[in-house]
N, CA, C, O and CB atoms as a CASP TS submission, in Angstrom:
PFRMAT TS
TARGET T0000
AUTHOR 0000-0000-0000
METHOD Language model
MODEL 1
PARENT N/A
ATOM      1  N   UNK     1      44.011 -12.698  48.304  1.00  0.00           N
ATOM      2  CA  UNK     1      43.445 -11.836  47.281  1.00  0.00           C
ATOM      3  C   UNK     1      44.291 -10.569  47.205  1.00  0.00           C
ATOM      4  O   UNK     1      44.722  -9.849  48.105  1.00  0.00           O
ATOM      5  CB  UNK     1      41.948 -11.502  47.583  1.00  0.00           C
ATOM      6  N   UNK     2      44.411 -10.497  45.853  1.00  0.00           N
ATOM      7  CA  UNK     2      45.581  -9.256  45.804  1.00  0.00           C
ATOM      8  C   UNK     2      44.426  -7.846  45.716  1.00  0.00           C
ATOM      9  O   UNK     2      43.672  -7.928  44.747  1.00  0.00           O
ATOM     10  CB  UNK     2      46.892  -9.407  44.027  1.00  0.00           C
ATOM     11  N   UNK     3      44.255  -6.796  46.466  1.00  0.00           N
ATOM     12  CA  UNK     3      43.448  -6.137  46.105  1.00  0.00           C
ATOM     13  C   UNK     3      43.660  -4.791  45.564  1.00  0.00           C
ATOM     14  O   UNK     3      42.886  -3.849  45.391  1.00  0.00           O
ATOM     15  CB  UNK     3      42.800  -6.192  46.906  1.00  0.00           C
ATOM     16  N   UNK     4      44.972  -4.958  45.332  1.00  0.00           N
ATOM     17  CA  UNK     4      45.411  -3.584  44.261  1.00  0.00           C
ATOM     18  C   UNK     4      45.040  -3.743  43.157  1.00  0.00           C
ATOM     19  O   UNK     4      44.924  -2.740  42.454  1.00  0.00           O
ATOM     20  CB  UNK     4      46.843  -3.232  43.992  1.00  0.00           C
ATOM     21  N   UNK     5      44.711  -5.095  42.591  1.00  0.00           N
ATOM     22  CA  UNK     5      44.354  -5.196  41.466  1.00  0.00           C
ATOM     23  C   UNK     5      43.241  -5.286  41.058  1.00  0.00           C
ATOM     24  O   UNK     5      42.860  -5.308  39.887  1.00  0.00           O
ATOM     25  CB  UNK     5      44.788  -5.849  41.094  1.00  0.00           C
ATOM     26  N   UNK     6      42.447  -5.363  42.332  1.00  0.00           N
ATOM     27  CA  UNK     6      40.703  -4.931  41.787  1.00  0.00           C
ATOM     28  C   UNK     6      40.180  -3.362  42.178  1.00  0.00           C
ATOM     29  O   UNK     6      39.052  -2.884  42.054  1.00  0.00           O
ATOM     30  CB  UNK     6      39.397  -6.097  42.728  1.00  0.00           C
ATOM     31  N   UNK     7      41.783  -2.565  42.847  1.00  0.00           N
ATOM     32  CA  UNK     7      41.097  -1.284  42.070  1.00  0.00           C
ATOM     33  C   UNK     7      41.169  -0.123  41.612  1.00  0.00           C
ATOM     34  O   UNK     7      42.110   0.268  42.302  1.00  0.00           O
ATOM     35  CB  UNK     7      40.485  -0.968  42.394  1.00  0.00           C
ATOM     36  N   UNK     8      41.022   0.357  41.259  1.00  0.00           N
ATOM     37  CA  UNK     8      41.088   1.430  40.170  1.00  0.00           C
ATOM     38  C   UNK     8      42.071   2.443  40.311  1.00  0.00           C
ATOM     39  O   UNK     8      42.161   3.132  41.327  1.00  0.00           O
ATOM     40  CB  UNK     8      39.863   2.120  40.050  1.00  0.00           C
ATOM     41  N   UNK     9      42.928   2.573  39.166  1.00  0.00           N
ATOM     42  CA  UNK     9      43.878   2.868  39.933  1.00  0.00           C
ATOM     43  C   UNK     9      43.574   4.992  39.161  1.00  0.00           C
ATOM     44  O   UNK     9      42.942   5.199  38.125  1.00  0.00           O
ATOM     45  CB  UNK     9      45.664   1.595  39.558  1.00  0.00           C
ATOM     46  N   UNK    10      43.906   5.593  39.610  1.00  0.00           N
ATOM     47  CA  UNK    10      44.241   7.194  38.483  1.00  0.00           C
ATOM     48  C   UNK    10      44.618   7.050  37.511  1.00  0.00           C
ATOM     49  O   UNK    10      43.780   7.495  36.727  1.00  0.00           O
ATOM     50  CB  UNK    10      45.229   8.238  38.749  1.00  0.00           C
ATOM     51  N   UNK    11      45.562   6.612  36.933  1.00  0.00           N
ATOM     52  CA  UNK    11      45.646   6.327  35.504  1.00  0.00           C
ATOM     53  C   UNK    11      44.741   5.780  34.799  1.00  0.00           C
ATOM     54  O   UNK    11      44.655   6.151  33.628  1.00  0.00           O
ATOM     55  CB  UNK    11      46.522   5.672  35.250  1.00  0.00           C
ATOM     56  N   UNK    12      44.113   5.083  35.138  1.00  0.00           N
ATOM     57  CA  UNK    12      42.704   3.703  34.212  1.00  0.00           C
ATOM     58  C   UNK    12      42.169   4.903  33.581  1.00  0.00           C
ATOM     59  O   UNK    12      41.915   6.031  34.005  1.00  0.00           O
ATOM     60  CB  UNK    12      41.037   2.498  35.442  1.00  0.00           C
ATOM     61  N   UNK    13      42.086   4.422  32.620  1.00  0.00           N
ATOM     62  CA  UNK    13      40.867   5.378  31.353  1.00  0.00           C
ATOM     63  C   UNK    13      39.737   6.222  31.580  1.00  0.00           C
ATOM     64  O   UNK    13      39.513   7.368  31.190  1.00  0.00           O
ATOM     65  CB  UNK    13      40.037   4.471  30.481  1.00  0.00           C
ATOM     66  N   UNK    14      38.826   5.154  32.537  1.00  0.00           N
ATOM     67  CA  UNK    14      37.848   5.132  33.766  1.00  0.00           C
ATOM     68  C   UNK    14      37.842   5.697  34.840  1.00  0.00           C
ATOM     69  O   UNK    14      36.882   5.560  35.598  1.00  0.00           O
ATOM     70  CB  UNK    14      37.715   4.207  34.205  1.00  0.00           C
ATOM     71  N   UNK    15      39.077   6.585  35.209  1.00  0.00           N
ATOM     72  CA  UNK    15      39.215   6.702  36.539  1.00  0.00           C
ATOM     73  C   UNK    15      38.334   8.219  36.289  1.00  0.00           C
ATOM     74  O   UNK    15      37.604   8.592  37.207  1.00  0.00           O
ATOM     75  CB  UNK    15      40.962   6.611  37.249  1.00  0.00           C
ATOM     76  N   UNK    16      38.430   9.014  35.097  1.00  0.00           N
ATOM     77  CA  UNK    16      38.697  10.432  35.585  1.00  0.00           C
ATOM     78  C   UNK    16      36.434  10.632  35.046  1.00  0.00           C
ATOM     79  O   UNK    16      35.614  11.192  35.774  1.00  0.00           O
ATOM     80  CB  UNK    16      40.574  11.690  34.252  1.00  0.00           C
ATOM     81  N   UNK    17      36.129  10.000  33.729  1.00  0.00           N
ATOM     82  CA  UNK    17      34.376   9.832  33.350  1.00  0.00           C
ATOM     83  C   UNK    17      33.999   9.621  34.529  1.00  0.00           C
ATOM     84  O   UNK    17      33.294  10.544  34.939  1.00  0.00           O
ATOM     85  CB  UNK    17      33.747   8.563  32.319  1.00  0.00           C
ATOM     86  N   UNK    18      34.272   8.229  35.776  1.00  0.00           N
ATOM     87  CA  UNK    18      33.839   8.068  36.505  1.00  0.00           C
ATOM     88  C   UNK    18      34.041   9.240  37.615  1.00  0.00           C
ATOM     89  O   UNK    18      33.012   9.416  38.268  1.00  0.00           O
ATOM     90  CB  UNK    18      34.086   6.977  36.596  1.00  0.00           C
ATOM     91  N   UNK    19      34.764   9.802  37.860  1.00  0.00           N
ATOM     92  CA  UNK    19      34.810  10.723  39.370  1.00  0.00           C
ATOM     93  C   UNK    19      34.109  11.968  38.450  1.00  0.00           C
ATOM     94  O   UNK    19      33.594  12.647  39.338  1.00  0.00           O
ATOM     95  CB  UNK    19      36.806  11.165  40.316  1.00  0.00           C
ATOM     96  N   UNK    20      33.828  12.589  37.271  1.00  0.00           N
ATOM     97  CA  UNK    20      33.193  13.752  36.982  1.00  0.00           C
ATOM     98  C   UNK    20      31.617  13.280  36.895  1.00  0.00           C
ATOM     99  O   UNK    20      30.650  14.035  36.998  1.00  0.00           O
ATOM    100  CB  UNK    20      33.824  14.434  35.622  1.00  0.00           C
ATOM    101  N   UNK    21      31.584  11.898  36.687  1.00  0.00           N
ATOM    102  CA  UNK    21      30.200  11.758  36.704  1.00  0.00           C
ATOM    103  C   UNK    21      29.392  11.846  37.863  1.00  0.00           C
ATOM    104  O   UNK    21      28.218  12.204  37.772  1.00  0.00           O
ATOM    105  CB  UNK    21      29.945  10.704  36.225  1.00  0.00           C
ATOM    106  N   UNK    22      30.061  11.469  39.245  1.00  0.00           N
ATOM    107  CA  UNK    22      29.644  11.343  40.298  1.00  0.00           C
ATOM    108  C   UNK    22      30.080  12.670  41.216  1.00  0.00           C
ATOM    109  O   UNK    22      29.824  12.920  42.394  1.00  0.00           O
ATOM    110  CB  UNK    22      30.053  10.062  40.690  1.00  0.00           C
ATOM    111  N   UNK    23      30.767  13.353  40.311  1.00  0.00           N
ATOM    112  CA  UNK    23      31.414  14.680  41.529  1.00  0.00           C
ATOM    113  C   UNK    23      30.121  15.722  41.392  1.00  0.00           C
ATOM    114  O   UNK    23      29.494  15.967  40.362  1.00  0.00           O
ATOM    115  CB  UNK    23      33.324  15.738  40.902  1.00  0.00           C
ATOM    116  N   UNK    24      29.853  16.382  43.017  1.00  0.00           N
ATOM    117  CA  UNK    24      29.112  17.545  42.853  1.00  0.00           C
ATOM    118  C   UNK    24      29.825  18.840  43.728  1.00  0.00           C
ATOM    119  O   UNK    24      30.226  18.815  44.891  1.00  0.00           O
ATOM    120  CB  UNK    24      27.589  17.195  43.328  1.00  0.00           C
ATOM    121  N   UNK    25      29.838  19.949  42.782  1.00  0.00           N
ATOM    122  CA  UNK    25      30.041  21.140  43.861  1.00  0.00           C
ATOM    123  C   UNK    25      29.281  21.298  45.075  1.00  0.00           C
ATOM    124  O   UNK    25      29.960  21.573  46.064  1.00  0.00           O
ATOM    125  CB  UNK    25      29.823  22.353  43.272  1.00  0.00           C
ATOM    126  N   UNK    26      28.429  21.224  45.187  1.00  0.00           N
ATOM    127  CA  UNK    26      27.395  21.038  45.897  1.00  0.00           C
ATOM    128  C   UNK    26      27.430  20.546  47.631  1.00  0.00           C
ATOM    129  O   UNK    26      26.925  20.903  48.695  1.00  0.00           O
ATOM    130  CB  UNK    26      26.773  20.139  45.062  1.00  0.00           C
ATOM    131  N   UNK    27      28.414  19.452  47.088  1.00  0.00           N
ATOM    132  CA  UNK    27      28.728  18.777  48.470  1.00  0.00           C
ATOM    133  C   UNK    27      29.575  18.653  48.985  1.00  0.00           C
ATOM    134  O   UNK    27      30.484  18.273  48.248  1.00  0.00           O
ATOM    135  CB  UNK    27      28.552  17.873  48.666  1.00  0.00           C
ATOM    136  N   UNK    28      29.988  18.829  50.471  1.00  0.00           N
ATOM    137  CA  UNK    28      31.133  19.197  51.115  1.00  0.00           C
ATOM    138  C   UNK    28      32.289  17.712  50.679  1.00  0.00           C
ATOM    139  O   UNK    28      33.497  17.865  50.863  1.00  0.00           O
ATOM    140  CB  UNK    28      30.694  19.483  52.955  1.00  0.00           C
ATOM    141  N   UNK    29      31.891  16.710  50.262  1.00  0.00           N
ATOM    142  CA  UNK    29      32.709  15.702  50.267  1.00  0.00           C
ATOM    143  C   UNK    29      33.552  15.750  48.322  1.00  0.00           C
ATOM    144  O   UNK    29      34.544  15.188  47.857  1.00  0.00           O
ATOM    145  CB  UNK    29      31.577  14.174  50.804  1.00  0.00           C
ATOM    146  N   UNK    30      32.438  16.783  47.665  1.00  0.00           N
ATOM    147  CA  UNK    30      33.062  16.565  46.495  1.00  0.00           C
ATOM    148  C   UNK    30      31.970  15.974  45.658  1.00  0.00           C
ATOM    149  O   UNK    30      31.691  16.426  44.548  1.00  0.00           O
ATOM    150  CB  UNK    30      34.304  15.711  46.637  1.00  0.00           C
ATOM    151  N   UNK    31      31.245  14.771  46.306  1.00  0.00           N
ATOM    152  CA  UNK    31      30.575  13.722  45.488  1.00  0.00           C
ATOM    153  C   UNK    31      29.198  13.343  45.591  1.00  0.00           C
ATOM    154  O   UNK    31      28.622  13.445  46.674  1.00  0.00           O
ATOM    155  CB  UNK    31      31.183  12.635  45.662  1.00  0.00           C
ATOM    156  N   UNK    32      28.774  13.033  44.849  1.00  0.00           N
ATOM    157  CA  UNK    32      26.814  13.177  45.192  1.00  0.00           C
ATOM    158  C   UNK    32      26.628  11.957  46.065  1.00  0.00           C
ATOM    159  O   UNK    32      26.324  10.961  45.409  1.00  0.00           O
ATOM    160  CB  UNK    32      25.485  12.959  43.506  1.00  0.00           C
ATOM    161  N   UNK    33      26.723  11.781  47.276  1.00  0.00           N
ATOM    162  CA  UNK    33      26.380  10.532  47.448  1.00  0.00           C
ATOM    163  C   UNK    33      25.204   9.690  47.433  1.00  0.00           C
ATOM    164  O   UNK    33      25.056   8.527  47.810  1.00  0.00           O
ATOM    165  CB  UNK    33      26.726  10.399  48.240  1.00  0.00           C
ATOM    166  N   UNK    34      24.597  10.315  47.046  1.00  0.00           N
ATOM    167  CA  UNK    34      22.733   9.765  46.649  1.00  0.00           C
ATOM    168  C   UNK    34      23.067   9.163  45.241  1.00  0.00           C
ATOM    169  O   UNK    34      23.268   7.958  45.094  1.00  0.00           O
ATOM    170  CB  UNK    34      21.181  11.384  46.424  1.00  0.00           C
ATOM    171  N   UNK    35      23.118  10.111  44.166  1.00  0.00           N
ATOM    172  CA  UNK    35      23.369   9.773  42.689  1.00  0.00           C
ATOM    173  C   UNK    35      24.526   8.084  42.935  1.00  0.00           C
ATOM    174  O   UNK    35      24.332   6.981  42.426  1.00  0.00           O
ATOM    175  CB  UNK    35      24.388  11.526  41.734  1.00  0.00           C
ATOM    176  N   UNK    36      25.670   8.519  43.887  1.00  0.00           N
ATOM    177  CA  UNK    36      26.938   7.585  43.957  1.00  0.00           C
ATOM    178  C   UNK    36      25.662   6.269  44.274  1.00  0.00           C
ATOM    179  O   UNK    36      24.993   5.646  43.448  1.00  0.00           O
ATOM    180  CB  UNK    36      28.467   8.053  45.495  1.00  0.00           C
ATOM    181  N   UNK    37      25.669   6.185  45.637  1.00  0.00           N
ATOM    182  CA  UNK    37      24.970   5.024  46.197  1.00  0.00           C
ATOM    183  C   UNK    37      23.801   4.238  45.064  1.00  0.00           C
ATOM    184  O   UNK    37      23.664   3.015  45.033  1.00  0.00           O
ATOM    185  CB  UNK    37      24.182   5.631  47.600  1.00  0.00           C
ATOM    186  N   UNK    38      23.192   4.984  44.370  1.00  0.00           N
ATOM    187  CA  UNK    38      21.746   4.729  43.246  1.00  0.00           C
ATOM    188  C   UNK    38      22.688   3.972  41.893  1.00  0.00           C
ATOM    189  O   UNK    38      22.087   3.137  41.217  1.00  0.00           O
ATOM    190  CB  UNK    38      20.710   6.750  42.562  1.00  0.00           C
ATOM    191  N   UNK    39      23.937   4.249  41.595  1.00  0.00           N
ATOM    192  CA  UNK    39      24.680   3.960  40.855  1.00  0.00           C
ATOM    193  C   UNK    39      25.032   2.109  41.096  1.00  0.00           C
ATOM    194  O   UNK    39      24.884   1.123  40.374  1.00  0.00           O
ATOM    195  CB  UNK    39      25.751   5.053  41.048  1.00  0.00           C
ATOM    196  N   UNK    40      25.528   2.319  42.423  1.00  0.00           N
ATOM    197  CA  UNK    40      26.097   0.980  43.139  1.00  0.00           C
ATOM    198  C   UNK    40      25.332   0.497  43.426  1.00  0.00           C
ATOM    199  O   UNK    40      25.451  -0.705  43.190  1.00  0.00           O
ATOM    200  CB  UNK    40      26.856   0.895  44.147  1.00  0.00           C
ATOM    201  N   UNK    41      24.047   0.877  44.087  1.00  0.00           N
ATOM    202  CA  UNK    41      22.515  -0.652  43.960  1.00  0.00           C
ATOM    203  C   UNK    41      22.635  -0.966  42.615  1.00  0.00           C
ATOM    204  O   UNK    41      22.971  -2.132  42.409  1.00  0.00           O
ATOM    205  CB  UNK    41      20.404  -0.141  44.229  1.00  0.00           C
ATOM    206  N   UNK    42      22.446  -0.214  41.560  1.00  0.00           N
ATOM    207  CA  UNK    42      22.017  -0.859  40.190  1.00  0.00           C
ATOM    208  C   UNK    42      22.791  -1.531  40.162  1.00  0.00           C
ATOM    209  O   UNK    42      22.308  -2.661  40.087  1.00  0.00           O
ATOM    210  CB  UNK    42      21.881  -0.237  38.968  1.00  0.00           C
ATOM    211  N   UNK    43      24.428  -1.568  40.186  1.00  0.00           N
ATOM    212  CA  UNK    43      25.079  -2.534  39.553  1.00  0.00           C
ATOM    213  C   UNK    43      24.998  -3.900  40.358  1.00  0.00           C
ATOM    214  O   UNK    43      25.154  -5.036  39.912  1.00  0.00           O
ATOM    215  CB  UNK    43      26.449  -2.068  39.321  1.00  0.00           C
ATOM    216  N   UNK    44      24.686  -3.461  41.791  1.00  0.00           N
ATOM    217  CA  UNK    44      24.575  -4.991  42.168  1.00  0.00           C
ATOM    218  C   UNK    44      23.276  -5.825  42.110  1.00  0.00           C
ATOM    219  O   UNK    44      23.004  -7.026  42.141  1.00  0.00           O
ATOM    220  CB  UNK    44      24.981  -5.121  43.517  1.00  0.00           C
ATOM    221  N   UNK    45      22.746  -4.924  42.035  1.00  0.00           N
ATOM    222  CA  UNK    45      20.805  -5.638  41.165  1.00  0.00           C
ATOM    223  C   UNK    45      21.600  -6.145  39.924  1.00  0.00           C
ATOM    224  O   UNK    45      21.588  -7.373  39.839  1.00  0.00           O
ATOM    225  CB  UNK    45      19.014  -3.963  40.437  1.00  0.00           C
ATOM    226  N   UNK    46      22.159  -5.621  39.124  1.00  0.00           N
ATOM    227  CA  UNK    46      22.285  -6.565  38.073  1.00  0.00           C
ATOM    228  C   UNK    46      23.402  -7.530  38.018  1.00  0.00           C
ATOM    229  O   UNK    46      23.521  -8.263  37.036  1.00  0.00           O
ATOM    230  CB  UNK    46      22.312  -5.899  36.964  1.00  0.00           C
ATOM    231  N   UNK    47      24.233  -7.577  39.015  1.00  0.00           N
ATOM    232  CA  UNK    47      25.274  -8.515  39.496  1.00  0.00           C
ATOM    233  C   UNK    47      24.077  -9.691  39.897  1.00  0.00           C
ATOM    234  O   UNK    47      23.831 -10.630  39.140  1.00  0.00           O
ATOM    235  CB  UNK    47      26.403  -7.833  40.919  1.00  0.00           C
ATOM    236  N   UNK    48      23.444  -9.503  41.085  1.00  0.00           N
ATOM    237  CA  UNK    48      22.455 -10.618  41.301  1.00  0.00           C
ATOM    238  C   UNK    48      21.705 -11.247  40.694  1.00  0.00           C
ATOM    239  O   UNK    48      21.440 -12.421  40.954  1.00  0.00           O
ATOM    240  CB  UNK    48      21.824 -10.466  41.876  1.00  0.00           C
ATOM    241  N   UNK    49      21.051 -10.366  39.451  1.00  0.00           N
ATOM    242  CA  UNK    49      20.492 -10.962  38.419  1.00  0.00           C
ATOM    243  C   UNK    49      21.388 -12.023  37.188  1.00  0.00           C
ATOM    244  O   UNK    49      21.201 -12.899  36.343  1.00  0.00           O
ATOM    245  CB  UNK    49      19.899  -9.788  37.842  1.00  0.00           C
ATOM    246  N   UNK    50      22.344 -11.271  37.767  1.00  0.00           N
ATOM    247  CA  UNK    50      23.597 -12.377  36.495  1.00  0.00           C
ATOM    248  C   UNK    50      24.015 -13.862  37.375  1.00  0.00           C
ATOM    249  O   UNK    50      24.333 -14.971  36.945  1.00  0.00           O
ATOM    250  CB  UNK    50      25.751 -11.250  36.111  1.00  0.00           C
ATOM    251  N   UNK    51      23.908 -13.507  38.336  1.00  0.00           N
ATOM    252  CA  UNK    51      24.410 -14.709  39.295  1.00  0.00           C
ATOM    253  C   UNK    51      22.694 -15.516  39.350  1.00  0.00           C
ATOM    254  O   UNK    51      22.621 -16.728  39.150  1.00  0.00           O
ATOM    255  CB  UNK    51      25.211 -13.981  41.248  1.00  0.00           C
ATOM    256  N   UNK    52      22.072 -15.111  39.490  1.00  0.00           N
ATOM    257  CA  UNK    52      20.777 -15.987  39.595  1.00  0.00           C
ATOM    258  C   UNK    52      20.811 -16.835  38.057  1.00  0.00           C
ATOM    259  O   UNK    52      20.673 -18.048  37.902  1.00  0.00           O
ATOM    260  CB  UNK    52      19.188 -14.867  39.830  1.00  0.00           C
ATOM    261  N   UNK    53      21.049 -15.744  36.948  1.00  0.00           N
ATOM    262  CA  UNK    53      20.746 -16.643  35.772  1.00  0.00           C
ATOM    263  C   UNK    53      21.629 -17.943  35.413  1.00  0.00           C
ATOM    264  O   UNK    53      21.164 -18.972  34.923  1.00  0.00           O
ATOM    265  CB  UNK    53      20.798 -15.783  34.606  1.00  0.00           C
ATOM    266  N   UNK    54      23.590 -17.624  35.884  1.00  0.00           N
ATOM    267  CA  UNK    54      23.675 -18.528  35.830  1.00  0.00           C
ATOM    268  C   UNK    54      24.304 -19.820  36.880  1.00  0.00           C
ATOM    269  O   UNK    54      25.242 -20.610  36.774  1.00  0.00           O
ATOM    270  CB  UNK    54      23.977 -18.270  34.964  1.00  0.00           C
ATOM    271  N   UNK    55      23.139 -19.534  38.032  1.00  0.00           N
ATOM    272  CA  UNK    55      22.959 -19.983  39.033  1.00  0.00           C
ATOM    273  C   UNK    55      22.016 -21.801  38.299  1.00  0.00           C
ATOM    274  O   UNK    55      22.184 -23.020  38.348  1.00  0.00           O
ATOM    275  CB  UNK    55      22.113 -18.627  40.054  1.00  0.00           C
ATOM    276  N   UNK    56      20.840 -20.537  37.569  1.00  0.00           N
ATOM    277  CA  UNK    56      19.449 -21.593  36.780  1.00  0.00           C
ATOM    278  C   UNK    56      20.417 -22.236  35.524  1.00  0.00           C
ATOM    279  O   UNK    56      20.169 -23.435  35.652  1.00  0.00           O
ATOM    280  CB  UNK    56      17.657 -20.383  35.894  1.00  0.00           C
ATOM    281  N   UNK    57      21.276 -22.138  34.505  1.00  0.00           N
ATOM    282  CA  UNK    57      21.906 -22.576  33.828  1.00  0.00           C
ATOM    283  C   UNK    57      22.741 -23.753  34.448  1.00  0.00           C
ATOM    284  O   UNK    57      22.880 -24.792  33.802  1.00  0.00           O
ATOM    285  CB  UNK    57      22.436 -21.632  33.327  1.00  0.00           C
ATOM    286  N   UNK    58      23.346 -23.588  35.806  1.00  0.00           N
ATOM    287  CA  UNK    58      24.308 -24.487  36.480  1.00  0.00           C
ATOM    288  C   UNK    58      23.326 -25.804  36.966  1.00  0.00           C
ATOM    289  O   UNK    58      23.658 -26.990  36.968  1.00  0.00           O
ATOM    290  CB  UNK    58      25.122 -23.627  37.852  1.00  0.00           C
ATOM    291  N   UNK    59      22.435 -25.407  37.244  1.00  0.00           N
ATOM    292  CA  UNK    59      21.385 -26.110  37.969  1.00  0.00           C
ATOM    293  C   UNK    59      20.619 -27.137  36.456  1.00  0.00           C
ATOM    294  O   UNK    59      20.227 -28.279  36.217  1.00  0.00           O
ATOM    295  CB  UNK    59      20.147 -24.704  38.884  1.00  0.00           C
ATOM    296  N   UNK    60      20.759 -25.925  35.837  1.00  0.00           N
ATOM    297  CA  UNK    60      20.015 -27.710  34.409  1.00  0.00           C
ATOM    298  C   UNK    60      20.663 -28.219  33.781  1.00  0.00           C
ATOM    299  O   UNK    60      20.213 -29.163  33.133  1.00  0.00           O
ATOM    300  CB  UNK    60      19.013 -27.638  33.045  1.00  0.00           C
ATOM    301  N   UNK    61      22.188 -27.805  33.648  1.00  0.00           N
ATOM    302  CA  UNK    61      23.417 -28.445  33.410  1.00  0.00           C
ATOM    303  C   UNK    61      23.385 -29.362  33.920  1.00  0.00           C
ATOM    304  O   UNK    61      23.383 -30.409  33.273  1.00  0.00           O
ATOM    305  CB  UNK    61      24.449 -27.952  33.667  1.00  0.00           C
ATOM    306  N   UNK    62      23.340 -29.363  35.623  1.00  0.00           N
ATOM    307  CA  UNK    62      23.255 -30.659  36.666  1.00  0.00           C
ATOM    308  C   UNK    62      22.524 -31.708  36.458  1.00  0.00           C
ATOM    309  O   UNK    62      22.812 -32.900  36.354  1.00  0.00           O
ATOM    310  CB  UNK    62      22.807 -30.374  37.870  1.00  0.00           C
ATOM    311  N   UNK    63      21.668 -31.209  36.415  1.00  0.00           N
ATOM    312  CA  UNK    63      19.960 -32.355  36.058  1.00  0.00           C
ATOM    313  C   UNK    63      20.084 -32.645  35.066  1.00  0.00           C
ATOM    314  O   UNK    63      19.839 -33.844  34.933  1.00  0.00           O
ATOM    315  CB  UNK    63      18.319 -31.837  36.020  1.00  0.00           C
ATOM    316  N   UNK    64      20.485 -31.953  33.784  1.00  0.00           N
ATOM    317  CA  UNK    64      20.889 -32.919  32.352  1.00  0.00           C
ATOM    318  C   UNK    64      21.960 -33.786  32.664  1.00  0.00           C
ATOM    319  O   UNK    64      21.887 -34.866  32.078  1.00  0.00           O
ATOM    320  CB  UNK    64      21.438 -32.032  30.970  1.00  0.00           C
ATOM    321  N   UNK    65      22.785 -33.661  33.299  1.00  0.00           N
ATOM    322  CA  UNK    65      23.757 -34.670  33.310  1.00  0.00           C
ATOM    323  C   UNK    65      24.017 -35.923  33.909  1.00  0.00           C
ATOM    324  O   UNK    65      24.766 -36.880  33.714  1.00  0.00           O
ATOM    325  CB  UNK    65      24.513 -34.229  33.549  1.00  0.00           C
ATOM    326  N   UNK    66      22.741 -35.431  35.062  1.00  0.00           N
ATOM    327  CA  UNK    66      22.673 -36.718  35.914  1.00  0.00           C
ATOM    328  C   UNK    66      21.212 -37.814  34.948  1.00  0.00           C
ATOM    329  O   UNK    66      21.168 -38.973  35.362  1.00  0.00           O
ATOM    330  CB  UNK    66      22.156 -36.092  37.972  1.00  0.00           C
ATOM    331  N   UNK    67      20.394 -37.546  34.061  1.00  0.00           N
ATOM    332  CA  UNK    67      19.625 -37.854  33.069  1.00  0.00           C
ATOM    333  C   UNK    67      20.590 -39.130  32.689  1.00  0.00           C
ATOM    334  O   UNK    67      20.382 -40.342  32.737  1.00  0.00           O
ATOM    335  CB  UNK    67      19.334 -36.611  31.966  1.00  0.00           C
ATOM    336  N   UNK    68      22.261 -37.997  32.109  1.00  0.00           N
ATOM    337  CA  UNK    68      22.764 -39.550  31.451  1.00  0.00           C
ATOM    338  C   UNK    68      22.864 -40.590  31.670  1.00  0.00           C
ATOM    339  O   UNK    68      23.303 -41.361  30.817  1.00  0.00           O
ATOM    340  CB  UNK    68      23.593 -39.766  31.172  1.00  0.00           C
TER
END
């Protein structure tokens, strides 16, 4: 797995919305890590939810096919 390429590099479009969205003065590291972390559950709640759905799609694909 090449993993420079899954990530983000300073230049990406994305790089600079994403670090002002999550940066706080506030905190010695720069970054909210509460807001950060609440960010990254959601996306993987909805990663899991995408993988469950087409987890159920793969699964009646199967069973229709074995029907034939």
């Amino acid at each position: 797995m090449n993993i420079k390429k899954r990530l983000i590099s300073k230049e990406d479009p994305d790089y600079s919305p994403i670090s002002d969205y999550i940066s706080s003065t506030e905190s010695v590291v720069g970054i909210d890590a509460r807001h950060t972390h609440i960010i990254i559950i959601k996306k993987l709640i909805q990663l899991e939810q995408r993988l469950e759905k087409l987890d159920k799609q793969l699964a009646a694909m199967k069973k229709a096919k074995k029907r034939k």
